[in-house]
C-alpha positions in Angstrom: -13.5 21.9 -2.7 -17.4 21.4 -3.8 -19.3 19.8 -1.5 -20.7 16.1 -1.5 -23.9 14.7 -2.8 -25.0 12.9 0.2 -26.5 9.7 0.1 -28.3 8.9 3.7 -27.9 5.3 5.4 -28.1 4.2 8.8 -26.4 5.8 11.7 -24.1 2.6 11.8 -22.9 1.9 8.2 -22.4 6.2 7.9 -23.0 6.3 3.8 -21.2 5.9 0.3 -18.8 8.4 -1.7 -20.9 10.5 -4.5 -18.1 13.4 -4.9 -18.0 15.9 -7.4 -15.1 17.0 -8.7 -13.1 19.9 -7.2 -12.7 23.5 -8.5 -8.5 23.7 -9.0 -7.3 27.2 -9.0 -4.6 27.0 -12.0 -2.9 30.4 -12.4 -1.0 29.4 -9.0 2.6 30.9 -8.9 4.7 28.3 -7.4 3.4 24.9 -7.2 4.3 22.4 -4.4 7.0 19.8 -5.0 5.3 16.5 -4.7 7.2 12.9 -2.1 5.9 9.9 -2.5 7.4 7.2 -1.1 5.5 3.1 -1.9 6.7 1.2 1.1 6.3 -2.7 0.1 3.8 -4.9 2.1 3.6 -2.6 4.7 0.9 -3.0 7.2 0.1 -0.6 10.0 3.3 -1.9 12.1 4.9 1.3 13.1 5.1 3.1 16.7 3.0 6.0 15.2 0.1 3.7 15.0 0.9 1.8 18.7 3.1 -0.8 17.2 6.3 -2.0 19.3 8.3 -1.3 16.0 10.8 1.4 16.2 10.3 3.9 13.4 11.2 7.3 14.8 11.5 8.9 11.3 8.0 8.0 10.1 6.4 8.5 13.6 8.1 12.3 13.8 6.8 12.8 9.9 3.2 11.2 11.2 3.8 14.0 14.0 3.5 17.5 11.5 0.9 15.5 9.4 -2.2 13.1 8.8 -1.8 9.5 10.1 -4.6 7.5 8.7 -5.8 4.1 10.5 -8.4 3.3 8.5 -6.9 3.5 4.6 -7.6 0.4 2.5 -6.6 -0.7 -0.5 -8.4 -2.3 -3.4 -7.0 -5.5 -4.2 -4.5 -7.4 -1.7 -1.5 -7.7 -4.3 1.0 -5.1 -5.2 0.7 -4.9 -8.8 -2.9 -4.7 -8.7 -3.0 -2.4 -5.6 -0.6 0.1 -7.5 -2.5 0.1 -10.5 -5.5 0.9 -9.0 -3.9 3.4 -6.9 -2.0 5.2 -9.7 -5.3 5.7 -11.9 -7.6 6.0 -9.0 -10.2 3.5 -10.3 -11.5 0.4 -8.8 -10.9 -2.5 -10.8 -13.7 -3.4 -14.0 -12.2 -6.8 -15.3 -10.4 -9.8 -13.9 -7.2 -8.3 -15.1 -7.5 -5.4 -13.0 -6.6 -7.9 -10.3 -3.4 -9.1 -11.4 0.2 -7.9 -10.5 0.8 -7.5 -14.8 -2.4 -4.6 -14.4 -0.4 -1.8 -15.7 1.2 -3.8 -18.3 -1.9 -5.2 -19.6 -3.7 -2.1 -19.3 -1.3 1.0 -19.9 2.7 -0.4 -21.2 1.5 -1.5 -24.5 -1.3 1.8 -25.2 -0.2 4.9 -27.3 -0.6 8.0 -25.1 -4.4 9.1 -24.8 -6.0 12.1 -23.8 -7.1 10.1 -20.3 -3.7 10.6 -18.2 -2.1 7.1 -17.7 -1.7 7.9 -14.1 -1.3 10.5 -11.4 2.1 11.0 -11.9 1.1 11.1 -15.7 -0.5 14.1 -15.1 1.3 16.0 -12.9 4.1 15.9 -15.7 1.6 17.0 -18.1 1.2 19.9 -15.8 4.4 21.2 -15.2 5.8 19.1 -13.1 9.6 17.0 -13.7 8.4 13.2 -12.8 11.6 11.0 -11.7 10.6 7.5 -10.5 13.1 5.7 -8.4 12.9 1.9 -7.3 9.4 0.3 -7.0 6.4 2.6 -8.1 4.1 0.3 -10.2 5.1 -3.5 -10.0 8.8 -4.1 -11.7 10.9 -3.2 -9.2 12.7 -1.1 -11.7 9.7 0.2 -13.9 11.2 -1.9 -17.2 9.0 -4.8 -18.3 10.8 -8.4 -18.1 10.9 -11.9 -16.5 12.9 -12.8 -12.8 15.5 -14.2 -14.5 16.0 -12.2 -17.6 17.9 -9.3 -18.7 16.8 -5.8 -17.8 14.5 -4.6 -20.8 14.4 -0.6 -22.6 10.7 -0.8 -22.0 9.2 1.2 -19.6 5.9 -0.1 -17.2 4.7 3.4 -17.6 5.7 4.9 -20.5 4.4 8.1 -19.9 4.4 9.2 -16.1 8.2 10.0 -16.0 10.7 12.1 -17.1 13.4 10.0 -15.4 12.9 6.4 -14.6 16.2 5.5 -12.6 17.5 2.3 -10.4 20.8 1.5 -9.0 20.7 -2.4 -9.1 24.2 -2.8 -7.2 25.7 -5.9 -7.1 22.6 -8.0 -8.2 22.8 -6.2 -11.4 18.6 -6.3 -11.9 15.8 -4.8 -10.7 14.3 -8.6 -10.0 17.5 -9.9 -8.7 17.7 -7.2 -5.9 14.1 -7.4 -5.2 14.9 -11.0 -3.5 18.5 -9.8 -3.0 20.8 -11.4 -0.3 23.5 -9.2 1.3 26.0 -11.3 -0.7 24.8 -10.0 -4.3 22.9 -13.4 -4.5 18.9 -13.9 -5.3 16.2 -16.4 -4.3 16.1 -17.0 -8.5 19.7 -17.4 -8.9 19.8 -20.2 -5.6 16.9 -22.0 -7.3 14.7 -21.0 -4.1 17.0 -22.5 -1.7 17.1 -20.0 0.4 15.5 -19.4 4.0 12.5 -16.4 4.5 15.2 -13.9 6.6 18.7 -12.9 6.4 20.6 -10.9 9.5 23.8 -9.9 8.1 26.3 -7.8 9.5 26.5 -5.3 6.8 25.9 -1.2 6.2 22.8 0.0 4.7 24.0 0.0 1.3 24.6 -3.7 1.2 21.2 -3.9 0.5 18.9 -2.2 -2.7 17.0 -0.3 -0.3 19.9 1.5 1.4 21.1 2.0 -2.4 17.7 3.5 -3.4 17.9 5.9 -0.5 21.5 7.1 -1.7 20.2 7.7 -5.3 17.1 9.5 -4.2 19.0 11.8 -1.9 21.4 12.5 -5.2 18.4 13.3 -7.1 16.4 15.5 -5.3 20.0 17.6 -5.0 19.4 17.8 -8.8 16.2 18.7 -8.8 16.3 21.2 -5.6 15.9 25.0 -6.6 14.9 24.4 -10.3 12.3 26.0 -11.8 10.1 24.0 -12.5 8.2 22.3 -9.0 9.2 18.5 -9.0 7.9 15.1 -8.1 9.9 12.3 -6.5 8.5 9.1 -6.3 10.9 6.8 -4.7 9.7 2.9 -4.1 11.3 0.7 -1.1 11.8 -3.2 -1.4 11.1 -3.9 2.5 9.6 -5.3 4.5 8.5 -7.6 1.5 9.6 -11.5 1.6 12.8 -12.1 1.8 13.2 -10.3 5.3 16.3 -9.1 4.9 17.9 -6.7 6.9 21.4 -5.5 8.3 22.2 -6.6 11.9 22.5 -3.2 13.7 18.0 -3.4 13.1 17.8 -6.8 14.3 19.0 -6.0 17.6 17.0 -3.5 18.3 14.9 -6.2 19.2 14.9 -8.8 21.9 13.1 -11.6 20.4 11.5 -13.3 23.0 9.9 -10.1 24.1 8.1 -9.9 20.6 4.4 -10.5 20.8 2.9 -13.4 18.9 -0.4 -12.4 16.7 -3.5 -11.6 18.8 -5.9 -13.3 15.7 -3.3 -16.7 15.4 -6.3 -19.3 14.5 -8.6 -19.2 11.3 -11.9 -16.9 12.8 -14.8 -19.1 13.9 -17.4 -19.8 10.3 -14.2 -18.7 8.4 -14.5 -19.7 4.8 -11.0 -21.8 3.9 -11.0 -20.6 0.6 -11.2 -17.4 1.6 -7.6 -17.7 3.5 -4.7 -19.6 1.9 -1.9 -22.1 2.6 1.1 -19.3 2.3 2.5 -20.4 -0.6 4.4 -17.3 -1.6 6.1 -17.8 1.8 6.6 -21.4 1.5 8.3 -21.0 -1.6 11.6 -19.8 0.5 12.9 -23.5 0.6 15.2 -23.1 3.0 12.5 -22.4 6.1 12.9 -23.3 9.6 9.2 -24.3 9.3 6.4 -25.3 6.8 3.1 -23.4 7.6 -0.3 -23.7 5.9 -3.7 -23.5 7.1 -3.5 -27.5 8.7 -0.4 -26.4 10.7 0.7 -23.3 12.6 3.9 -21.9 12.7 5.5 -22.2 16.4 5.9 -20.0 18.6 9.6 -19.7 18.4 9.2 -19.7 14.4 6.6 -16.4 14.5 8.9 -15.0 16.8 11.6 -15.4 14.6 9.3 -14.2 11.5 7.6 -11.0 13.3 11.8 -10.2 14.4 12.6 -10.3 10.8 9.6 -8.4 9.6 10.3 -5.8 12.7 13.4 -5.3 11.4 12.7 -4.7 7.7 10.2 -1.9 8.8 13.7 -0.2 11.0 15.9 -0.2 8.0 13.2 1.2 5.7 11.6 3.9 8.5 16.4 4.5 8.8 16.5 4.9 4.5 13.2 7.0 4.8 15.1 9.5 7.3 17.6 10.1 5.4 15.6 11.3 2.7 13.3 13.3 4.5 17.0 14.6 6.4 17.9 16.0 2.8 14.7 17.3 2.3 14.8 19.4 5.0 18.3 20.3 4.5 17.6 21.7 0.9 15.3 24.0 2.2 12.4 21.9 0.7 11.0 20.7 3.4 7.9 23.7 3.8 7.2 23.5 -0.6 6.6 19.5 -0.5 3.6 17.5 0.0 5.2 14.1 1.7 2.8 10.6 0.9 3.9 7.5 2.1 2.2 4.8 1.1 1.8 0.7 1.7 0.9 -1.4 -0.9 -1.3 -3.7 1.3 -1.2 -4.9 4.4 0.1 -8.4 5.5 -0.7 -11.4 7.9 2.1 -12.0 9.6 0.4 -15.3 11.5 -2.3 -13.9 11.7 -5.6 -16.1 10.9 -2.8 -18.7 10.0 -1.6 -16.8 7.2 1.7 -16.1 6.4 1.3 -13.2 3.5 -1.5 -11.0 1.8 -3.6 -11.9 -0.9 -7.2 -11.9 1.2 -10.1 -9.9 1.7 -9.4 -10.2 5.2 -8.6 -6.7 7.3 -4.8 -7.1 8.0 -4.4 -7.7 4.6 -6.2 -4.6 3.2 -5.3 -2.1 5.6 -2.2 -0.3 4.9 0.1 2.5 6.1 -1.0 6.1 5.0 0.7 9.1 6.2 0.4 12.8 4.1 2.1 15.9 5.5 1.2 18.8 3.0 2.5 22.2 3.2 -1.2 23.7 3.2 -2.4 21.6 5.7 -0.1 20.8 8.0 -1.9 20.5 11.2 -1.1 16.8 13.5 -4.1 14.7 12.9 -4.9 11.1 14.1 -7.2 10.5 11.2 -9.8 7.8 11.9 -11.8 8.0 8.7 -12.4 4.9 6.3 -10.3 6.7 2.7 -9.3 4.0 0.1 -6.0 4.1 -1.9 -8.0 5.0 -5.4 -8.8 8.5 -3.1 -5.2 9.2 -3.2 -4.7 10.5 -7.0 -7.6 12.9 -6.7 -6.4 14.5 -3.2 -2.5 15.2 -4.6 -4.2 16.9 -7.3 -6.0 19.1 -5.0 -2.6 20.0 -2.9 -1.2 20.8 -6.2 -3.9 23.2 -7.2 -4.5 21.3 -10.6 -7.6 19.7 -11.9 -8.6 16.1 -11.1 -9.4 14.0 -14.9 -12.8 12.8 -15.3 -13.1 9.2 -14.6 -11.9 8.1 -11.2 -13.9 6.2 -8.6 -11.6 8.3 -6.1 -12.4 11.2 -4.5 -10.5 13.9 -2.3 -10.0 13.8 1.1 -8.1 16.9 1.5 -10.7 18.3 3.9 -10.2 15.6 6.1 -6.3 16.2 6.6 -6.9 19.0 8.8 -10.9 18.4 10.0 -11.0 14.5 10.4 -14.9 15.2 11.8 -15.6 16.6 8.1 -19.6 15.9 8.5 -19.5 15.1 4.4 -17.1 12.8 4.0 -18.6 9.3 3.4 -16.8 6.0 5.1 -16.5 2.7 2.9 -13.7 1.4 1.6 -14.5 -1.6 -1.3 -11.7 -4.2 -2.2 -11.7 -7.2 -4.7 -9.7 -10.3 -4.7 -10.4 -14.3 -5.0 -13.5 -14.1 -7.1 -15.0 -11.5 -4.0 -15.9 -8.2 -3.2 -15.5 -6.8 0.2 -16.4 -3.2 1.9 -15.5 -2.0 5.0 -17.6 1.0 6.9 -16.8 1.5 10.2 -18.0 -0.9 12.5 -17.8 -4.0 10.0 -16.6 -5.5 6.8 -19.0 -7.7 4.7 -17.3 -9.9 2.1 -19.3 -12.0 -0.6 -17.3 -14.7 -2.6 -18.6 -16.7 -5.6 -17.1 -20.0 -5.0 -18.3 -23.2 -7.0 -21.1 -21.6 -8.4 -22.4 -20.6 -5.0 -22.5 -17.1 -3.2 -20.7 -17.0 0.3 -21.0 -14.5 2.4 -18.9 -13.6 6.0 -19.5 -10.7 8.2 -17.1 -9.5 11.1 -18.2 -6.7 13.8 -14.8 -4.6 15.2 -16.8 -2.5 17.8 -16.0 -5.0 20.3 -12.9 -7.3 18.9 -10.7 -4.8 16.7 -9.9 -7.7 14.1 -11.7 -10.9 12.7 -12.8 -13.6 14.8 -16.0 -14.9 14.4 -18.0 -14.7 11.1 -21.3 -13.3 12.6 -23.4 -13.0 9.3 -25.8 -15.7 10.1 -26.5 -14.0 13.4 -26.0 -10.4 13.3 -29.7 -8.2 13.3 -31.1 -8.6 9.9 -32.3 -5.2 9.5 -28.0 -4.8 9.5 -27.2 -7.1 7.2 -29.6 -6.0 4.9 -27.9 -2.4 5.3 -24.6 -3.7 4.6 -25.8 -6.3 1.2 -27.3 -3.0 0.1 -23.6 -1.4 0.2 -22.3 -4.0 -1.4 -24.1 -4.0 -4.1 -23.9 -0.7 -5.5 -20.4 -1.8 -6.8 -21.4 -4.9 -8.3 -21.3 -3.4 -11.0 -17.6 -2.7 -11.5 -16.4 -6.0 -10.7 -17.9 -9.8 -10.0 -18.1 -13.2 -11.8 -21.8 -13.7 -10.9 -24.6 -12.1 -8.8 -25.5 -14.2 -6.1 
């Protein structure tokens, strides 16, 4: 991999991504088959990473590979988030941070000579692309409404060979997406329906347990073939509506459950830079309303943080089974394994009940990668950003990364986490605001009635946001960090300050 282009700042901040691109070696013999696996809001919630949740099938994956506790995305919303992620590019244009980026910006387009994402190119390389469940933002990769029929037109027209979904009993992508174990939806009970479900049910009595089953029959079909393969499989869970089969549910004793360590808004916290949970709120049927005025009880976030707990079990259960098969096929030492959340979420904390902020918990997301040709156990505490993503799998597959992307490889890091060239900020966008995180603070500006706002949080001392510290950290600091900032500026804001 060629070296970096360093660009020196102080000893604190460490200093800002200026990659070249890497030198592929392209007359390999035998490819590696490519796992990727989008997990759906979540957050860093599994043992692996010290979490109470029970996940032993991704915390023995995070065991043979890289477990990354300092991966953040670039916009706080999954359609947005994927987008970015796909093409490896931070977002240029208010549309870039909307869930319909992909449909604005790649359903309608003939193909071009620029890939339309990663998985675009891999196919254009050899490689037979199926896409199962949630990849991009339809949960089936076919453009239409919540309560419309299932359309012939695909999200991404050109990243797959196979675009495939088994919809069950809710017979659409979007009715299974806020599925009930009784084939019911949150659009066909006019939202009348409460945040959680506990049913006593199997796994397949719910999409994710169905997705499982069809990616396991897949990768049968695609085992031994010739040509290497790529398997993206996207899970529902733990997104809203937490729903999840019993048998996961009591693997937890709810009053044992810890409540958030963050639970009030951070001390010079900007309002408008959190929100009144309305995505949440819009589950009618609640126990509880919550919003920035009024907290959720104790019993309540028990409740929630149970439910959430449980979702994360029945995915980590569905993501065994594929990794089970995997290894069973023989596949196991020829496949580079990614698994991947969309963003992080809340979950109480800072009275927040969701994602959509430029706060950490929200950006900070689950990132594990076990590659065949690095497969060395690594607690990886280096700041890498989900646009990085695309031009590292391209590396691991020995094929050239397109011109283009604000990502860079981080393949170095997988086995030699102390890489001395490897630069740590991770820049995010959302609510009219641009954020970047380095690794002892994020700075966040926000244009907000015409005004610039700024909020700055330290985490060598507190771990997560407290106290909004701008107006009194050292200047000589803050001036470091505005300086980060505002070398992207110029790819995304509404107005310099």
């Amino acid at each position: 991999m060629k070296k970096n282009n360093i660009v020196y700042i102080s000893a604190w901040l460490l200093t800002l991504p200026a990659y070249g691109s890497s030198q592929q070696n392209e007359n390999i013999q035998k490819r590696p088959n490519v796992l990727f696996i989008c997990i759906d809001d979540l957050r860093q919630e599994l043992g692996c990473y010290g979490s109470v949740v029970k996940t032993p099938n991704l915390d023995k994956l995070a065991e043979n590979g890289s477990l990354f506790f300092h991966h953040y995305v670039q916009i706080p919303t999954s359609g947005a988030s994927r987008a970015s992620m796909l093409t490896g590019r931070l977002p240029r244009k208010e549309q870039d941070l909307s869930n319909e980026a992909c449909k604005i910006n790649l359903s309608s387009k003939k193909e071009q000579e620029q890939p339309e994402t990663m998985f675009h190119h891999l196919r254009r390389n050899g490689y037979y692309t199926v896409g199962i469940g949630k990849i991009s933002h339809y949960p089936d990769g076919y453009l239409y409404g919540y309560t419309h029929p299932k359309s012939s037109r695909l999200e991404l027209p050109y990243s797959w060979d196979e675009m495939l979904f088994d919809s069950g009993k809710w017979e659409t992508g979007w009715n299974a997406f806020f599925g009930y174990a009784d084939g019911s939806n949150r659009q066909s009970r006019n939202k009348q329906v409460p945040p959680y479900e506990c049913a006593d049910v199997s796994d397949d009595s719910y999409p994710d347990g169905l997705t499982a089953n069809l990616a396991i029959k897949k990768m049968r079909e695609l085992s031994g073939q010739e040509k290497p393969f790529c398997l993206a499989v996207g899970f529902f869970k733990p997104h809203l509506p937490f729903t999840a089969p019993k048998k996961y549910w009591d693997l937890y004793d709810e009053k044992t459950i810890p409540l958030s360590p963050v639970p009030q808004i951070p001390e010079g916290t900007h309002r408008f830079a959190l929100h009144n949970s309305n995505e949440f709120n819009g589950y009618l049927k609640g126990d509880e309303k919550v919003s920035l005025d009024k907290s959720a009880s104790d019993n309540y976030s028990r409740k929630l943080r149970h439910a959430y707990f449980a979702c994360i079990s029945y995915v980590d259960a569905q993501v065994g089974k594929i990794l089970d098969e995997l290894e069973r096929l023989g596949e196991k030492d020829n496949t580079i394994v990614i698994v991947w959340g969309d963003h992080g979420w809340h979950l109480g904390d800072q009275r927040v009940w969701g994602k959509h902020t430029l706060m950490d918990v929200s950006l900070r997301s689950t990132l594990i990668v076990r590659a065949p040709s690095a497969c060395k156990a690594v607690k990886n505490y280096r700041i890498v950003s989900a646009v990085d993503i695309y031009p590292t799998l391209m590396e691991l597959c020995n094929l050239s990364i397109p011109e283009g992307m604000d990502g860079h490889s981080f393949v170095e890091l997988l086995e030699n986490p102390n890489q001395s060239l490897w630069s740590d900020a991770a820049y995010s966008y959302f609510n009219n605001g641009i954020s970047v995180r380095v690794p002892n603070y994020r700075l966040t500006r926000y244009w907000h009635k015409g005004e610039c706002v700024t909020e700055l949080y330290n985490y060598r001392l507190k771990g997560m946001e407290k106290k909004n510290i701008f107006s009194t950290e050292k200047k000589a600091i803050v001036d470091e960090l505005i300086d980060v900032l505002e070398r992207k500026y110029n790819f995304f804001h509404k107005a310099k300050p």
